[in-house]
C-alpha positions as a Markdown table, in Angstrom:
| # | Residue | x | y | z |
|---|---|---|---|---|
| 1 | Unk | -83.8 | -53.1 | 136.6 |
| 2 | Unk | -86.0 | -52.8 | 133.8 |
| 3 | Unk | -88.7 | -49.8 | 133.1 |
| 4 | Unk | -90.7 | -48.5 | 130.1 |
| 5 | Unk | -90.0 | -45.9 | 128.0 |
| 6 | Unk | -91.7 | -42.4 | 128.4 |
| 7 | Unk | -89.8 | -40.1 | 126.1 |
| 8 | Unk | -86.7 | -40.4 | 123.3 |
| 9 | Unk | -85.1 | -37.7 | 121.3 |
| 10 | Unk | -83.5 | -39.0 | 118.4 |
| 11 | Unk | -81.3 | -36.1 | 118.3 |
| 12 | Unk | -79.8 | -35.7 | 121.3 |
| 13 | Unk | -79.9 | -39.6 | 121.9 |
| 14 | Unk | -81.9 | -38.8 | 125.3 |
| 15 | Unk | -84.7 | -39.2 | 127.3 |
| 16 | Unk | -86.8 | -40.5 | 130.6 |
| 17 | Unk | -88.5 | -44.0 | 132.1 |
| 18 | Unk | -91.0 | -44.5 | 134.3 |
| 19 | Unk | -89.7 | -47.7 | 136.7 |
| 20 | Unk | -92.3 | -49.8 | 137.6 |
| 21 | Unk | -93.0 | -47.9 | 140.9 |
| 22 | Unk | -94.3 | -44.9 | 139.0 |
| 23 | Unk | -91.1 | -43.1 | 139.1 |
| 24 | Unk | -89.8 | -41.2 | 136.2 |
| 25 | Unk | -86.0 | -41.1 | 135.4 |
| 26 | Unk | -83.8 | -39.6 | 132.6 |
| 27 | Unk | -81.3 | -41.1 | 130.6 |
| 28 | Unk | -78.4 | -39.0 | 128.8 |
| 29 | Unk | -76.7 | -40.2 | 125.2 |
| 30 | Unk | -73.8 | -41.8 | 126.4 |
| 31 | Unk | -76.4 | -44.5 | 128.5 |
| 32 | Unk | -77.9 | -44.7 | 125.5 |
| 33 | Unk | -74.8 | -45.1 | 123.7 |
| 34 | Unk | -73.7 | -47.6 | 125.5 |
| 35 | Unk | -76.3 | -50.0 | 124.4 |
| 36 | Unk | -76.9 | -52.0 | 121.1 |
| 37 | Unk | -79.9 | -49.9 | 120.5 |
| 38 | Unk | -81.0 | -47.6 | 117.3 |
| 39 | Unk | -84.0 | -46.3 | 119.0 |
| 40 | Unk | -86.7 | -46.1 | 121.4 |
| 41 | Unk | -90.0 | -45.6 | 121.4 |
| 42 | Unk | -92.5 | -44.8 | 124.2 |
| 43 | Unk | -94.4 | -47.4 | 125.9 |
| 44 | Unk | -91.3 | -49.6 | 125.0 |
| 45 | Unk | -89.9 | -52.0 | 127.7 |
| 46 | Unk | -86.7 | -51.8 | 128.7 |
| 47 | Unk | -83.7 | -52.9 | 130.8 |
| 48 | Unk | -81.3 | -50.5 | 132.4 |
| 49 | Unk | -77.9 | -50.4 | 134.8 |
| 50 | Unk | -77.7 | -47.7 | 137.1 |
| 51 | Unk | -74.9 | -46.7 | 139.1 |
| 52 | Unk | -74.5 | -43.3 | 141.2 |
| 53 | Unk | -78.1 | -42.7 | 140.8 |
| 54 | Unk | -77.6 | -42.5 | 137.4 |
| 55 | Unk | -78.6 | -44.5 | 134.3 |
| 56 | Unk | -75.5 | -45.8 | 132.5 |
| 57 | Unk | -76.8 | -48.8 | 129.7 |
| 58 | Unk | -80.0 | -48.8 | 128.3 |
| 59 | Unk | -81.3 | -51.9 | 126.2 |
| 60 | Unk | -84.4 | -54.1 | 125.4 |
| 61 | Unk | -85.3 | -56.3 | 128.2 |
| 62 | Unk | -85.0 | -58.9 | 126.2 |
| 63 | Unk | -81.1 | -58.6 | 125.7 |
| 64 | Unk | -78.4 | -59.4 | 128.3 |
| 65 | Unk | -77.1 | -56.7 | 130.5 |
| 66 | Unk | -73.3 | -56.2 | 130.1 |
């Protein structure tokens, strides 16, 4: 699924997407963590696995999903 980035907080590693229908969804640290990624930026595309309703692996969409 992929989605662009509306917020990042570099400290806690968290933050929110908007999917492309509009709606917003947050992302904790260990999602983040679980990616290759440094950090994010807003407006920034990216690719994301969800499972229980919740984001678990957040990455560029132009990287492989695990």
């Amino acid at each position: 699924m992929q989605a662009t980035v509306k917020t990042f907080d570099r400290a806690t590693r968290s933050g929110s997407v908007f999917l492309d229908d509009g709606t917003e969804i947050p992302f904790d640290a260990e999602a983040f963590d679980a990616g290759p990624l440094r950090h994010l930026r807003p407006g920034q595309r990216v690719a994301l696995v969800m499972a229980g309703g919740r984001v678990t692996y957040v990455t560029l969409s132009t990287f492989p999903l695990p």
